[in-house]
VOGU-3710 file (C-alpha; in Angstrom, 3 decimals, decimal comma):
1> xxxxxxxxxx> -13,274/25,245/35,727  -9,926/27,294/35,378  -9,484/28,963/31,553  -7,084/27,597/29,688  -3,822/29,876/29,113  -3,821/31,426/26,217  -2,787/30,012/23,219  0,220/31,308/21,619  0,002/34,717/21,227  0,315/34,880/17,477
11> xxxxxxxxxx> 1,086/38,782/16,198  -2,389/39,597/14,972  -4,307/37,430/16,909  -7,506/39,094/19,592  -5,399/37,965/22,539  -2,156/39,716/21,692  -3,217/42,351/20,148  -6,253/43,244/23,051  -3,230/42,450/25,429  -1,069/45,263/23,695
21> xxxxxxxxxx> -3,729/48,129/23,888  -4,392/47,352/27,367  -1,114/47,283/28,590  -0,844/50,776/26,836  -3,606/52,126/27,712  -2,987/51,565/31,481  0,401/52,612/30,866  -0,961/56,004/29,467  -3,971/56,260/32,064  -0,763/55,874/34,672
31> xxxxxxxxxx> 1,165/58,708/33,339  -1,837/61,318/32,553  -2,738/60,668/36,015  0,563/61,188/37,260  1,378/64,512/35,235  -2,105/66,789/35,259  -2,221/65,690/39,279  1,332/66,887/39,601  2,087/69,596/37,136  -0,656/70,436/34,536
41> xxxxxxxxxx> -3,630/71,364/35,998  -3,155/70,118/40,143  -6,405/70,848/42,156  -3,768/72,686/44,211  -0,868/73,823/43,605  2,067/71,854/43,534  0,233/68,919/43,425  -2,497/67,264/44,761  -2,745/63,638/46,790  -5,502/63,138/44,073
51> xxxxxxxxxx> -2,376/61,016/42,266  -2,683/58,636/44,185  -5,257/57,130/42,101  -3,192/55,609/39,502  -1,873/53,352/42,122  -3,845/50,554/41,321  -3,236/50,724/37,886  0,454/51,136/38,557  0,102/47,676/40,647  -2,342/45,935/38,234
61> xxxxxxxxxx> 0,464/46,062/35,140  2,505/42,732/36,318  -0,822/40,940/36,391  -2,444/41,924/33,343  1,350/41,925/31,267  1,588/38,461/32,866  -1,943/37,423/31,348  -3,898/36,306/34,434  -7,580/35,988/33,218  -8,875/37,295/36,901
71> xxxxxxxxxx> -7,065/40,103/36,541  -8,386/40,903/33,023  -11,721/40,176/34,140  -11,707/42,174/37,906  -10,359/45,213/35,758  -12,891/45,116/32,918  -15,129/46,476/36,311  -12,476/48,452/37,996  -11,636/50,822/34,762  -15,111/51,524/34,499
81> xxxxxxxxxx> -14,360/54,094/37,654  -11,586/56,174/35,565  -14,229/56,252/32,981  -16,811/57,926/35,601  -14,190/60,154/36,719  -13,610/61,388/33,335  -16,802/61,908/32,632  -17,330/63,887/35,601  -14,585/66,273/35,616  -15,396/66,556/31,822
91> xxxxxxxxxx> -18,085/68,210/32,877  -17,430/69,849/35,896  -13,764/71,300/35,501  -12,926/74,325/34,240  -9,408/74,990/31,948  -6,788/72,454/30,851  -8,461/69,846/32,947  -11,613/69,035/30,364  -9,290/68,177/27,715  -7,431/66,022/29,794
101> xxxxxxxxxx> -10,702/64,695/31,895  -11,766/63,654/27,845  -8,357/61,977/27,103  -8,957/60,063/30,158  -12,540/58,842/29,428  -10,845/58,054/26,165  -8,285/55,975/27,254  -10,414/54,369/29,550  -12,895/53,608/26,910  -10,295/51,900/25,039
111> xxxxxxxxxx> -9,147/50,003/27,939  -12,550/48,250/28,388  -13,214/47,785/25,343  -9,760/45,858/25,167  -10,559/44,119/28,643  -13,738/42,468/27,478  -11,968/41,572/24,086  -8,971/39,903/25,947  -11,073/38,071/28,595  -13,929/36,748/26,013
121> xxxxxxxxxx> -11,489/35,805/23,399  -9,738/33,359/26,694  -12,998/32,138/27,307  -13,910/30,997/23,750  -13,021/27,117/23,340  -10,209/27,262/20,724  -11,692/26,246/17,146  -11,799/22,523/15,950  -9,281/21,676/13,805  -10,954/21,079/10,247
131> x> -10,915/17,589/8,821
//
């Protein structure tokens, strides 16, 4: 059975505003990836090829700002590997890296959270109309 799109994305409603945080948080996951892998703290200087994972996120925005449910729901898995990765070099960096490594685990945190919010509140039947 295929989900049935969204129903107008009022202002404060779950789907719009879960849509908004996780466009923004991929957005910001995107550019911290891009800047402490380039110029902040690189695992070598001048930058490492370690950038290279905010690809996917790069590609995933047209999907997820276009609202496909399967992308919403694929990612609500794939984000949980920034949040390992923050975790991890949380606790295994040294210098300007662990603060960054937490804003990452963060972000990624929020991102999930968001995910599962977006893709349940699709999934819900939309409420009878009272009588």
């Amino acid at each position: 059975m295929v989900a049935p799109a969204p129903q107008a994305d009022a202002p404060g409603s779950v789907l719009a505003v879960s849509r908004r945080v996780v466009l923004a948080s991929f957005v910001a996951l995107t550019v911290l990836g891009l800047v402490w892998e380039f110029w902040l703290a690189p695992l070598r200087p001048g930058g490492s090829m370690l950038a290279l994972k905010v690809l996917p996120l790069a590609l995933s925005i047209p999907a997820l700002r276009a609202s496909r449910l399967r992308a919403y729901q694929a990612w609500s898995m794939g984000i949980l590997l920034y949040l390992c990765e923050g975790l991890v070099r949380a606790t295994s960096d040294r210098g300007l890296s662990v603060p960054l490594a937490i804003l990452e685990t963060v972000l990624a945190l929020i991102a999930f959270v968001a995910l599962l919010a977006y893709a349940r509140a699709r999934r819900l039947p939309a409420p009878a109309p009272a009588t």
